[in-house]
C-alpha positions in Angstrom: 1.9 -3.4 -1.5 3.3 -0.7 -4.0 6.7 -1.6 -5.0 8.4 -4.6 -4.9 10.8 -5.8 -1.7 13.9 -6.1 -4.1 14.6 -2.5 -4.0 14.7 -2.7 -0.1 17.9 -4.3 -1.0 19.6 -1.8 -3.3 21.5 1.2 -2.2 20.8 4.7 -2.6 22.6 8.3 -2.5 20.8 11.2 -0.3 20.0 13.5 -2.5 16.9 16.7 -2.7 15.6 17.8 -5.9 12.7 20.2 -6.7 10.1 20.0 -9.2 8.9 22.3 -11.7 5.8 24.0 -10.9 2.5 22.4 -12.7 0.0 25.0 -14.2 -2.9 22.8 -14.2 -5.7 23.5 -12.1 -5.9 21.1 -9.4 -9.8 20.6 -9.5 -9.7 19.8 -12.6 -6.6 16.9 -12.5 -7.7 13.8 -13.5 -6.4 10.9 -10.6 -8.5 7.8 -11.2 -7.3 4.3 -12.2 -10.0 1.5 -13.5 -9.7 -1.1 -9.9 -11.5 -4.6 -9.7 -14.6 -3.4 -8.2 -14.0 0.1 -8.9 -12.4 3.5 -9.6 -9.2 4.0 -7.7 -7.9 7.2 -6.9 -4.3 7.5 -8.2 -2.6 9.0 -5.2 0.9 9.3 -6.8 -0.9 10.8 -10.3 -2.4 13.6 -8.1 0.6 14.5 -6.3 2.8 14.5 -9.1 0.2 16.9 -10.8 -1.3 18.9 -8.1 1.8 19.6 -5.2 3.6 22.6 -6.7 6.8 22.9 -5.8 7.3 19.7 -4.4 10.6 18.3 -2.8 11.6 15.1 -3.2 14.4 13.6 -0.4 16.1 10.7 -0.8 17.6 8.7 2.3 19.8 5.6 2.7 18.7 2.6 5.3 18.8 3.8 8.6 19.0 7.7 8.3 16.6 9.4 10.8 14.0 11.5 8.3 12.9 13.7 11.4 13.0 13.1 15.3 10.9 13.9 18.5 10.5 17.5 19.1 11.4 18.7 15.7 9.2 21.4 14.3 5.9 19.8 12.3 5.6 22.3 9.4 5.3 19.1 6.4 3.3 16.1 6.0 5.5 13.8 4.0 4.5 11.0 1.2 6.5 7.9 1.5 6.8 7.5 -2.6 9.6 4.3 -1.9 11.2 2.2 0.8 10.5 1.2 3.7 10.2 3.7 7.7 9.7 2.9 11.5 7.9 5.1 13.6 9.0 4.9 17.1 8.9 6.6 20.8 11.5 6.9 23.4 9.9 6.9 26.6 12.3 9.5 29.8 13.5 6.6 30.9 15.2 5.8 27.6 12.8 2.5 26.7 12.3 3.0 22.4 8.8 1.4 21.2 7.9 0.7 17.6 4.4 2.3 17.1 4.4 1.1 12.9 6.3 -0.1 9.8 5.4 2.2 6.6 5.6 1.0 3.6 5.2 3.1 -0.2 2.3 4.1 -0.2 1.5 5.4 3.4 1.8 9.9 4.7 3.3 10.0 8.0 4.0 13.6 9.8 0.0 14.1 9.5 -0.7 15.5 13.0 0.6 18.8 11.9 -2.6 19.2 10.3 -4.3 19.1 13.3 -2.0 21.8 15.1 0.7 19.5 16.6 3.8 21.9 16.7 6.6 19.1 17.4 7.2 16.0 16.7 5.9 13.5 18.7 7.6 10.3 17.4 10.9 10.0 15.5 11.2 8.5 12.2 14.2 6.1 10.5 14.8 4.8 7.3 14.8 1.0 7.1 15.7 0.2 3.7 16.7 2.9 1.0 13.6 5.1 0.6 12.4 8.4 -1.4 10.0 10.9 0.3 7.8 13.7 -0.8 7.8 16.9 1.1 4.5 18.5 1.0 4.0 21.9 3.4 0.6 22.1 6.1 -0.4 25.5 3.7 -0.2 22.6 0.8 -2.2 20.2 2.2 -4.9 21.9 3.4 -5.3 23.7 0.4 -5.4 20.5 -1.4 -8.3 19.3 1.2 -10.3 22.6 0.2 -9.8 22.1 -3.6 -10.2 18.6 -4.1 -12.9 16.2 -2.8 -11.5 13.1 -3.9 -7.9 13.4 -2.3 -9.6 14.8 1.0 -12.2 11.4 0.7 -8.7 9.8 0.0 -6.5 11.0 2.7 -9.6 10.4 5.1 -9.9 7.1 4.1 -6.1 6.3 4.6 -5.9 7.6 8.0 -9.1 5.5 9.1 -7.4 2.6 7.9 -4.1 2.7 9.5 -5.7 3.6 12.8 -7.9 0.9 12.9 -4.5 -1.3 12.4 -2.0 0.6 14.7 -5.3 -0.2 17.0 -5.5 -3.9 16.3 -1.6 -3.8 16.9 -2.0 -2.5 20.2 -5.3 -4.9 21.4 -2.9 -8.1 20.2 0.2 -6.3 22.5 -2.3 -6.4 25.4 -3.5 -9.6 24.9 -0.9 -11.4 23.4 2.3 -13.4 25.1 5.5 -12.4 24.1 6.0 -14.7 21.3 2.4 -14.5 20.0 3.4 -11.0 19.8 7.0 -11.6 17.7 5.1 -13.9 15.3 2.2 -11.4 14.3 5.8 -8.9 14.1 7.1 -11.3 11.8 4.1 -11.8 9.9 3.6 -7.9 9.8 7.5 -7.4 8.3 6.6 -10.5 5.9 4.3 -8.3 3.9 7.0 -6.3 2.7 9.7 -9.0 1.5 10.0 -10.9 -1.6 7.8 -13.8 -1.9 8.5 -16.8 -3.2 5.4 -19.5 -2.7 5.0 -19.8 0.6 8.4 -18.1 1.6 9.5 -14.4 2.0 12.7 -13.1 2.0 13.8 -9.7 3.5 16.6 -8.0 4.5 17.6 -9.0 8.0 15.4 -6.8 10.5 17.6 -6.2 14.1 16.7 -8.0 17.0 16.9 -4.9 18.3 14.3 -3.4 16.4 11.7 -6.8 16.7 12.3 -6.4 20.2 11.0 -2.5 20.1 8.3 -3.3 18.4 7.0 -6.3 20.4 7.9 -4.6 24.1 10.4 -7.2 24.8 14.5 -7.1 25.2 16.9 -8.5 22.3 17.4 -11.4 24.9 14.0 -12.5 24.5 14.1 -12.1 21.0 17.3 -13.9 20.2 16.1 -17.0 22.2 12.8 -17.4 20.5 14.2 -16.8 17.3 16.9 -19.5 17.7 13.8 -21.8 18.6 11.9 -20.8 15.6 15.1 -21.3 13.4 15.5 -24.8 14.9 11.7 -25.7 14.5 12.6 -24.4 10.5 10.1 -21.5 10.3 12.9 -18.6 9.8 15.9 -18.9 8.8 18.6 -15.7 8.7 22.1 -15.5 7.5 24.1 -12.9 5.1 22.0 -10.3 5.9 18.8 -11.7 4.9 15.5 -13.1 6.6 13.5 -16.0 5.2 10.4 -16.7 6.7 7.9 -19.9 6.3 4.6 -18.4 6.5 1.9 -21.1 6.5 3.9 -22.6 9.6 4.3 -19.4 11.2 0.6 -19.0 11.3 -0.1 -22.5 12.0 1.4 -21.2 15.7 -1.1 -18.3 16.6 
């Protein structure tokens, strides 16, 4: 993960500011980090260098960034915090499709002609986006080989694990399903050993993304609690890993 879980914490102030335009030529920007086994493409070097203008939104926790049916004209960079994707189905039931953390694009299927928006996205912690247009994009694919290898690369990986999501949701019980959802919101806490602490996720919102009701979730959560495997209070969520697995 990118950036620490402490900021998920901290509040912020909505704010939109535009950047300068950059003069470089965009073939010719140099985006690689040394990794362990090898070059990295820096994804936030490039788009600091190559995205001209750029917008940069800020959002507090819990702010809806765009909804279902809005017009797709940007693919946004998520540069801090912490988003849900989710769907309302006409009868009003709201599924969790993914968490996004720093790191991740998300309003992507504009680039394949989507003209609404299919799923709506909210803030879950205090979070900084980049704006970047379809025209932008796509001129970026045509100009740069490593950021369209990149961005290719990233959206094979989150499929396949939006994927494995969905096989474990068919598959799974209910509470097999709320640990891996707990396991999956550990990753973006702060750890300590075997412990991770994060701000306090709604049963609401575990129940959404497990296709269960808050009734559910409250029950098996006060069972876990008792067995000592979470713990919540003040806002905050600790959770035992090691243990937690020890269940699936």
């Amino acid at each position: 993960m990118r950036s620490s879980g402490t900021s998920y914490l901290k509040a912020s102030v909505p704010a939109e500011t535009t950047l300068p335009e950059k003069s470089k030529n965009i073939r010719d920007i140099s985006v690689f980090r040394e990794g362990k086994n090898q070059r990295d493409f820096d994804i936030d070097a490039f788009l600091s260098s190559a995205v001209k203008p750029s917008k940069i939104m800020e959002f507090k926790k819990n702010v809806v960034i765009f909804s279902s049916g809005d017009p797709a004209k940007n693919v946004m960079f998520l540069e801090k915090g912490l988003v849900k994707l989710t769907v309302t189905s006409k009868r009003g039931k709201t599924v969790v499709l993914t968490i996004l953390e720093a790191g991740n694009f998300f309003g992507v299927w504009c680039l394949a002609g989507q003209a609404r928006r299919t799923a709506t996205v909210t803030t879950m912690a205090p979070t900084t986006v980049r704006v970047i247009s379809k025209e932008q994009m796509l001129q970026l694919f045509r100009a740069n080989r490593g950021f369209a290898e990149y961005f290719i690369s990233f959206l094979l990986k989150r499929n396949m694990r939006i994927a494995q999501q969905m096989i474990d949701s068919m598959f799974d019980g209910r509470e097999k399903r709320l640990i891996r959802a707990l396991l999956f919101l550990a990753q973006f806490g702060v750890t300590n050993g075997d412990d991770v602490l994060l701000s306090k996720v709604p049963q609401t919102t575990l129940a959404e993304m497990i296709g269960s009701t808050r009734t559910h979730v409250n029950s098996f959560m006060t069972k876990l609690k008792r067995m000592g495997l979470v713990d919540y209070n003040k806002g905050l969520l600790r959770i035992h890993r090691t243990p937690l697995i020890s269940l699936l």
